[in-house]
C-alpha positions in Angstrom: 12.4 -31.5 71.4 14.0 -34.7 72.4 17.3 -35.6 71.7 16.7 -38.3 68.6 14.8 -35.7 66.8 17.0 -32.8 67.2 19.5 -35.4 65.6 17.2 -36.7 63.0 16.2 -32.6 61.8 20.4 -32.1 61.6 21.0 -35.7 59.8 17.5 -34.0 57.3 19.6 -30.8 57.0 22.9 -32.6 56.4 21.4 -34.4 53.0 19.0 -31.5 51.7 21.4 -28.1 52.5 23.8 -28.8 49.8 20.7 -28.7 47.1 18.9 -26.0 49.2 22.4 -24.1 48.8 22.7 -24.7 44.6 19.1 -23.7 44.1 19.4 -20.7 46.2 22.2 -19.7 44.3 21.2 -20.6 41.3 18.0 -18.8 41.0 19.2 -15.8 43.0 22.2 -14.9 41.5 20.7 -14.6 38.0 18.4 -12.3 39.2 20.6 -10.2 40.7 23.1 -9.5 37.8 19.6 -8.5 35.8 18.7 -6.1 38.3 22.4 -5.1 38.2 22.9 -5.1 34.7 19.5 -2.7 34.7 21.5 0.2 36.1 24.2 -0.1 33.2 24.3 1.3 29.9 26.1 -2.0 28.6 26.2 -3.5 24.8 27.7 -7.2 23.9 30.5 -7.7 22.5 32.3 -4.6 24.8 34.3 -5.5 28.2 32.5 -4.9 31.3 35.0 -2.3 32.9 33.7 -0.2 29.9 29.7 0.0 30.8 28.5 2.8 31.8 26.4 3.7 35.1 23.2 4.7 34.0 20.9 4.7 37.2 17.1 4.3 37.0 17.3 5.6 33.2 17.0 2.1 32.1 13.7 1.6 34.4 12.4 5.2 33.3 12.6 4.7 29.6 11.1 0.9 29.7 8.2 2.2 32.0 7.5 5.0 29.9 7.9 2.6 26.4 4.7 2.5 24.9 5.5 -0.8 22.8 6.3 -2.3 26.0 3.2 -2.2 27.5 2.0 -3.2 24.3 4.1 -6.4 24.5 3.2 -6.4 28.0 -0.6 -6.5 27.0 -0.5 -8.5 24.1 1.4 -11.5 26.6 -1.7 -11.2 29.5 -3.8 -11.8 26.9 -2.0 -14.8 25.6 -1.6 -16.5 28.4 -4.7 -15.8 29.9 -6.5 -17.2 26.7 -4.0 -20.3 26.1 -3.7 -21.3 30.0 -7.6 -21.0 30.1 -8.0 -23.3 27.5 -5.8 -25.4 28.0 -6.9 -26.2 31.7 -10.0 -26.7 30.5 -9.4 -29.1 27.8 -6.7 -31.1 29.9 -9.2 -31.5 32.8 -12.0 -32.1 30.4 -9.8 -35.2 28.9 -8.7 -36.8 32.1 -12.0 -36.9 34.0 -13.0 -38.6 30.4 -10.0 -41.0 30.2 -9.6 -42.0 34.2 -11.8 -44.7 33.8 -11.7 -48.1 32.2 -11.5 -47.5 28.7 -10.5 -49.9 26.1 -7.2 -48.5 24.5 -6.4 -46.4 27.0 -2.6 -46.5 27.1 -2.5 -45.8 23.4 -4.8 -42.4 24.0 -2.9 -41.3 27.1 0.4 -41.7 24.8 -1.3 -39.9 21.9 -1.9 -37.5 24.0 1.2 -36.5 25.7 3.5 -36.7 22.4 2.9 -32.7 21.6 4.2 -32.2 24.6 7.9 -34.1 23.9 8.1 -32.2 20.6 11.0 -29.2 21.0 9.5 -26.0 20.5 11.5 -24.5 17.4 10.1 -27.9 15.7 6.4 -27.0 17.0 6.8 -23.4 15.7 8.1 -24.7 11.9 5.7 -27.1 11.9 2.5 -24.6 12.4 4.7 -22.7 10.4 3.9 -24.8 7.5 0.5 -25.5 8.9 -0.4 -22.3 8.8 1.4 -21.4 5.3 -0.9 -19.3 3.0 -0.4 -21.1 -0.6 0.8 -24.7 1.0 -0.4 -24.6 4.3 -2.7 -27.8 5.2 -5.1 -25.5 7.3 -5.9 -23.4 4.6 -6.1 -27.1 2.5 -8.9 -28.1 4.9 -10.8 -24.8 4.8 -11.3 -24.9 0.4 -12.7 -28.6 1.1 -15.7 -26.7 2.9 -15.9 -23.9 0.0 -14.2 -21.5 2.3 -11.2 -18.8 0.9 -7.9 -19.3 2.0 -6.6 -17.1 4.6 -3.2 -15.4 5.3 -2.8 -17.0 8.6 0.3 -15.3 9.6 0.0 -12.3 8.1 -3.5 -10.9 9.4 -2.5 -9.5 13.1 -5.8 -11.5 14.0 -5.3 -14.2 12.8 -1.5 -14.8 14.0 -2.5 -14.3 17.4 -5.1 -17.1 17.4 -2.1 -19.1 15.5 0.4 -18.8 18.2 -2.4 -19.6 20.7 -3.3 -22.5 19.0 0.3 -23.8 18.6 0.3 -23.2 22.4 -3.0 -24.9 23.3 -1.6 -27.9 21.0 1.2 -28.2 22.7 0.6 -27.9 26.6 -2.7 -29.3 26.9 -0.8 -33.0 27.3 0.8 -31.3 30.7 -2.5 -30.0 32.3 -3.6 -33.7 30.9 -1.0 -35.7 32.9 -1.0 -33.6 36.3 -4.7 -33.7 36.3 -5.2 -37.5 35.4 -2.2 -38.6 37.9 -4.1 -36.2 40.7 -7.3 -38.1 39.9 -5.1 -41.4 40.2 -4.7 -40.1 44.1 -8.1 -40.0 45.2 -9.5 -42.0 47.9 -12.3 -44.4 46.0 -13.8 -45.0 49.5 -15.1 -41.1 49.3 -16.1 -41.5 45.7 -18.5 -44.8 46.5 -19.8 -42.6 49.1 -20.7 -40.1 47.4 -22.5 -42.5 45.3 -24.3 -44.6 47.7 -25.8 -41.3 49.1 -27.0 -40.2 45.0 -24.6 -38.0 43.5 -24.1 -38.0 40.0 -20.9 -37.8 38.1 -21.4 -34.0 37.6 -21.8 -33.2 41.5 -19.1 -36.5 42.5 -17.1 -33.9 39.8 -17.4 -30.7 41.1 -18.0 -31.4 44.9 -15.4 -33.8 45.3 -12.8 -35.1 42.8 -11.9 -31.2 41.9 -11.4 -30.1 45.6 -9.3 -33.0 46.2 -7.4 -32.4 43.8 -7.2 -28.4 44.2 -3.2 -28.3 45.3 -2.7 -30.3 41.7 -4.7 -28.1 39.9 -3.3 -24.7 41.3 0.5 -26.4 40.7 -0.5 -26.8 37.8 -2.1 -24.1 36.5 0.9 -21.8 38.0 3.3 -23.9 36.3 1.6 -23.2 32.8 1.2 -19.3 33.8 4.7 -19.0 34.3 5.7 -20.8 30.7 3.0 -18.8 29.0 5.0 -15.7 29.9 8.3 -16.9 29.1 7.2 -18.2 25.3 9.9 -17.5 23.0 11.2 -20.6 20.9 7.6 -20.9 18.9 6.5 -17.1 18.4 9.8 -16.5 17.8 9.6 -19.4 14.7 6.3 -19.1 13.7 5.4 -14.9 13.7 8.9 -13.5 15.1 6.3 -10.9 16.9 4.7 -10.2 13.8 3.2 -8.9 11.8 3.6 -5.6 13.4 3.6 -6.3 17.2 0.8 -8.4 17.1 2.3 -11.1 18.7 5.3 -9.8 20.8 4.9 -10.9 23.7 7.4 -9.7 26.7 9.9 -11.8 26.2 10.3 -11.8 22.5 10.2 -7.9 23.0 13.1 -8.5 25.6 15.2 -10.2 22.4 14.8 -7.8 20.3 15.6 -4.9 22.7 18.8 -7.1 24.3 20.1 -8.7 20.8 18.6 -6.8 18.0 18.8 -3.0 19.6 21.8 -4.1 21.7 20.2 -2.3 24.9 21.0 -4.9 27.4 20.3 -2.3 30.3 16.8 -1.8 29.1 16.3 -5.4 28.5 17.5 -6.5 31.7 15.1 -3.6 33.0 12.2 -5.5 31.1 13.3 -8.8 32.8 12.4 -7.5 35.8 9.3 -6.6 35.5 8.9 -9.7 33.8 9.7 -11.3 36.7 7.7 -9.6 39.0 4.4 -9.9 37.0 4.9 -13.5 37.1 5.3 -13.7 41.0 2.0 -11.6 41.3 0.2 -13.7 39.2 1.6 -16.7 41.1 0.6 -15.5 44.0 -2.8 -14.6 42.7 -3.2 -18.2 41.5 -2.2 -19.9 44.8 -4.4 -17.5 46.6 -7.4 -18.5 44.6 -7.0 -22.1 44.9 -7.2 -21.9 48.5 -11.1 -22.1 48.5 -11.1 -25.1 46.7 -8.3 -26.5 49.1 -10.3 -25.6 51.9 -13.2 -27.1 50.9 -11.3 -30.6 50.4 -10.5 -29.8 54.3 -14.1 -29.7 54.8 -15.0 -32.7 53.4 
């Protein structure tokens, strides 16, 4: 290493170690007061000299809590039904809207507006969507001859609301990564592909998707991560209900923390939250690298 780039990598580490430094901090620190706070038999609204050390009980009882699997179920089938969707859909609609298409700036911003809506506003207004004497939904269905459901208070039925409400909502983001990927790709490729008598579905599938396989696995571990960390609308639209049909982990982590004031436990939960998450991020990077290689084989 030559003297100009052993400056240049200290001038590099000069600007960025301040921000390396605050994220480091940042994201580590909260994690360790959880796993902290998970050895402490602890209640809000108490000082801290007066918690009490509680060891692993905290993990015992929480892995040995039946309505936390539950919760723990009931959120890997969300997300894997909402985040499936949803990448489908939002690739679907930007390999139809890349092209030339007359009103296209209009679409794209239709689009992407669910997406800017706050989520206690996106859980009142399926709320009232979904409302069993008023609700529009139900509205629609008695045009078609069709009986009025109880939306949210079949357990059925209020888990395909809240995926709905999701798949409304964060289709827009798989939209916009996936259309500003396609934005990215060499055309020179593309018209080669054509000259040699591909058609869109193998130009599709053989090339625009590989090239764009580091977008799509950003993406799609992105959207796994908010899928388990839903809160704002379930906790507007169902509160976990009816029953525990729809509490996921972290609206079962509320209730335990704020409603059964067992912060230990909760913090306990939080954890394994955590944890989950990083598997299936890992899971999700892991399987994109296939795609990514093939991109390096083209």
């Amino acid at each position: 290493m030559t003297i100009d780039s052993r400056s240049n990598t200290r001038t590099a580490w000069f600007f960025v170690l301040p921000a390396v430094i605050i994220m480091f901090v940042a994201c580590l620190y909260p994690v360790l007061s959880a796993v902290r706070l998970g050895f402490y038999d602890w209640s809000m609204g108490t000082p801290w000299a007066q918690a009490k050390w509680s060891g692993w009980d905290s993990f015992e009882i929480v892995f040995t809590d039946p309505a936390m699997w539950r919760s723990l179920w009931t959120t890997l089938e969300f997300a894997a039904i909402s985040v499936s969707a949803e990448m489908f859909l939002g690739i679907a609609l930007a390999l139809a809207l890349e092209g030339h298409i007359r009103g296209m700036a209009f679409f794209r911003t239709l689009f992407i507006l669910p997406m800017m809506v706050a989520p206690i506003a996106v859980g009142l207004t399926w709320r009232y969507l979904f409302d069993a004497q008023f609700g529009l939904v139900n509205a629609v269905l008695a045009v078609f001859d069709i009986a009025a459901k109880g939306w949210l208070a079949d357990e059925t039925l209020a888990f395909a609301a809240i995926i709905v409400s999701d798949i409304w909502q964060w289709t827009p983001f798989v939209f916009i990564m996936v259309i500003a990927g396609l934005a990215g790709v060499d055309s020179t490729v593309l018209e080669a592909a054509r000259i040699d008598g591909a058609r869109w579905w193998t130009i599709t599938r053989r090339v625009k998707l590989p090239m764009i396989a580091h977008v799509l696995a950003i993406t799609l571990v992105m959207r796994l991560i908010d899928a388990f960390r839903v809160l704002e609308v379930i906790y507007v639209l169902t509160f976990g209900g009816p029953g525990d049909s729809t509490e996921v982990l972290s609206m079962h982590i509320y209730k335990t923390a704020f409603i059964g004031q067992k912060l230990g436990a909760a913090s306990a939960i939080s954890v394994l939250l955590l944890v989950v998450v990083m598997f299936l991020t890992w899971l999700a990077l892991l399987m994109s690298n296939p795609l990514a290689d093939g991109e390096n084989g083209q």
